[in-house]
C-alpha positions in Angstrom: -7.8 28.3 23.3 -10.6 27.4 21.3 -14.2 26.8 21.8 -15.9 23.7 21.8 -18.1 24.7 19.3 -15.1 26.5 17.2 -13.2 23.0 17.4 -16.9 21.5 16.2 -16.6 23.5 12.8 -13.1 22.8 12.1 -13.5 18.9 12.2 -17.2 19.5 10.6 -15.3 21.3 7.5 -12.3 19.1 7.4 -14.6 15.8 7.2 -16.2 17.9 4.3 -12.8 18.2 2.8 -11.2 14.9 3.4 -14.2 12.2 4.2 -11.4 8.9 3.8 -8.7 10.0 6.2 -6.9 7.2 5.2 -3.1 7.1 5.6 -1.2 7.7 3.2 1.2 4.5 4.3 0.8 1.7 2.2 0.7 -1.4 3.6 -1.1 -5.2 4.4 0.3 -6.3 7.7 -0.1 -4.6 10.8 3.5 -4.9 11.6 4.6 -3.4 7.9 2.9 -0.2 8.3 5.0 -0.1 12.2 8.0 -0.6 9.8 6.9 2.1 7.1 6.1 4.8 10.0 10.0 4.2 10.7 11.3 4.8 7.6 8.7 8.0 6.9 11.0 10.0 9.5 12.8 13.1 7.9 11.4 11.0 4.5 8.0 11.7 2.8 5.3 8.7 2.7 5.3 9.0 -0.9 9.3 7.8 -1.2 8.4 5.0 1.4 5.7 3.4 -0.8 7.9 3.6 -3.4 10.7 1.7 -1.2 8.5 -0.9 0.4 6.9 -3.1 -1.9 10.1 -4.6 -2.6 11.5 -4.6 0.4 8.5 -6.7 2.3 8.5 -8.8 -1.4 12.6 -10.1 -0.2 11.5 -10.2 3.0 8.1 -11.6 3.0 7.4 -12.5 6.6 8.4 -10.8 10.3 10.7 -14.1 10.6 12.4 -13.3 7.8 12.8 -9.9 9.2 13.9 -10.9 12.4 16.5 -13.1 10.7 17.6 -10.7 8.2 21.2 -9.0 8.2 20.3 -4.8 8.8 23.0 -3.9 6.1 21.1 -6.2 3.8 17.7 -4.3 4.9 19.6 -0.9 4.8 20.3 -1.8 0.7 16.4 -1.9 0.5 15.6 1.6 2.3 18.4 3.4 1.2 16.9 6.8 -0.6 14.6 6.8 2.9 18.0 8.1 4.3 19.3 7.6 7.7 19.4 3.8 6.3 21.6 2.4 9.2 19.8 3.3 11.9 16.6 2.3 10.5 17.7 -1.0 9.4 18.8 -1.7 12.5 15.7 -0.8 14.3 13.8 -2.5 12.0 15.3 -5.8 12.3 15.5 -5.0 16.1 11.8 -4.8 16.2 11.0 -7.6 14.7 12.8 -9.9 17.2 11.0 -7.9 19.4 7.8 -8.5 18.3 8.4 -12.2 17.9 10.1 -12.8 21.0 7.6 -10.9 23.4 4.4 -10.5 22.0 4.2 -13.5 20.0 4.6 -12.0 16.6 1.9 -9.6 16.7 1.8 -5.8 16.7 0.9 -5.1 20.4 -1.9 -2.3 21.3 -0.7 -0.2 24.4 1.3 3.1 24.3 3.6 1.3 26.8 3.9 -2.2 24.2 4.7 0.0 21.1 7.1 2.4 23.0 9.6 -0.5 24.2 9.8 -1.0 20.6 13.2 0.0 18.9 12.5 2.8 16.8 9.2 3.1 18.2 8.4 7.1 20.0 4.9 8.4 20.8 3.9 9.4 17.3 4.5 5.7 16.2 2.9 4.4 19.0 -0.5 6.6 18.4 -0.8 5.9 14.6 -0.6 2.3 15.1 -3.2 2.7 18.1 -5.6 4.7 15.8 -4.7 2.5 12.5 -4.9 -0.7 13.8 -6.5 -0.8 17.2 -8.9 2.2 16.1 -8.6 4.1 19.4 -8.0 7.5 20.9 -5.0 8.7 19.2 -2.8 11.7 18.6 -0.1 11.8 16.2 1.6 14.8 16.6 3.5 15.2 13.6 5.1 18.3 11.7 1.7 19.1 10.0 -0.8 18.7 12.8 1.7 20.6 15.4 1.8 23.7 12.8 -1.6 23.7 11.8 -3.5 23.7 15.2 -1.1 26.1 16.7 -2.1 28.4 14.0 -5.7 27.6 13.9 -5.9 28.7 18.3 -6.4 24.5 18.9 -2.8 24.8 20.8 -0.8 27.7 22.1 2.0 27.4 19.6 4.3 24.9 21.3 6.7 23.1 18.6 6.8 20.0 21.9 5.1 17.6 20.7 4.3 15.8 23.9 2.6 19.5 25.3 0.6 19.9 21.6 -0.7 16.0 22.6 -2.2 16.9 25.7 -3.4 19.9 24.6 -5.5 18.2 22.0 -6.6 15.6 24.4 -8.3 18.4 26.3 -10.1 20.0 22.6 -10.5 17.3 20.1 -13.2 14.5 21.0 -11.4 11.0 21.0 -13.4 9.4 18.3 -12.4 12.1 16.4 -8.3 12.0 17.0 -7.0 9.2 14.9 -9.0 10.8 11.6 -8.7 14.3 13.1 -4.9 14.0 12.7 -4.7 12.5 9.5 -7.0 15.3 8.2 -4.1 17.5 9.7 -1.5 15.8 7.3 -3.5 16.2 4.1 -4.9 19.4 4.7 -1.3 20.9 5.8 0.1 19.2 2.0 -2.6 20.8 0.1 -3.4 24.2 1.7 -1.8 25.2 5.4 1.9 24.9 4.0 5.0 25.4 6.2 5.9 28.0 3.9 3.4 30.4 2.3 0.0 29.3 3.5 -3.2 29.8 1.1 -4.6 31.6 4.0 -6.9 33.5 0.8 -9.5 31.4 0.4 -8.8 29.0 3.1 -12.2 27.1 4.2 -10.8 27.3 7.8 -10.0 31.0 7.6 -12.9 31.6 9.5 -11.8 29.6 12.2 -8.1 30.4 12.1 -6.4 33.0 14.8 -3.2 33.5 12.6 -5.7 34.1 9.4 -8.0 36.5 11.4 -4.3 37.9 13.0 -3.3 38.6 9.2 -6.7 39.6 7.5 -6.0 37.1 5.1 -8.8 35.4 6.2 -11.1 38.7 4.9 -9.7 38.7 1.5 
């Protein structure tokens, strides 16, 4: 595993890199962006801003969502794919949210995961988002990239790379930490045919230092 002071750099550069860390969800209400993390799965973020203005425009409230028909919302989100299910949950949620917590977006892992549609990943993004507090979203991106940068041990669980940063990355750090780990995986550690040449982490990076790429 990595040092302390090895982890240090590697949020020290990608601050450099990426000072915002913003998401890359669009959204005013606490409860949309729960409703855009649901339909970003196996969808990009860039296709669900493109899908949810109109959608939160016909349904302008979480009443209206509650009250809404899901084949009506599935008509809305339907080039997110997996439309159905995610309808469904959607509307599901709202009731949810209304009918136990009052209408707002509550701020426990334990809250967000009785949600429907709502898993770990969810759940820490709206913690670090909203509630701005220790959080670890352990998407695609951020499970790659610190398996090959020595941060984790290479485990594709998701649950095993969130403990594992727990123990490295300092928890003021996670929430922007993470989103760092989206960007920077779009723009330079791809899935497929990394810019490990050149790469400001190569320094930092086992699999670049494993390759020589990082010496190049």
């Amino acid at each position: 595993m990595k040092s302390k002071a090895s982890v240090n750099r590697i949020i020290e550069t990608l601050k450099g890199i990426y000072p915002d860390a913003l998401c890359s969800l669009q959204y005013e209400k606490d409860y949309e962006l729960l409703f855009a993390v649901r339909l970003s799965a196996q969808c990009t973020d860039e296709r669900v801003n493109k899908v949810t203005p109109a959608l939160y425009e016909h349904f302008p409230t979480l009443e209206s969502f509650a009250q809404a028909d899901p084949k009506e919302v599935g008509e809305y989100i339907h080039s997110c794919g997996f439309y159905n299910g995610k309808a469904r949950d959607i509307v599901s949620c709202a009731q949810q949210l209304i009918d136990r917590y009052d209408g707002k977006v509550p701020g426990t892992m334990e809250e967000l995961t009785s949600l429907a549609g709502v898993g770990r990943k969810t759940a820490n993004l709206i913690l670090g988002d909203i509630f701005h507090r220790e959080a670890y979203v352990c998407d695609t991106h951020c499970i790659r990239i610190t398996g090959r940068l020595g941060i984790t041990d290479g485990s594709k669980d998701p649950i095993q790379v969130e403990r594992q940063l727990r123990k490295s990355i300092p928890p003021k750090e996670s929430s922007d930490f993470c989103h760092r780990m989206v960007l920077f995986g779009r723009d330079t550690c791809t899935a497929r045919s990394p810019k490990c040449s050149g790469c400001p982490l190569a320094p930092e990076c086992a699999t670049a230092k494993a390759n020589k790429t990082g010496k190049k």
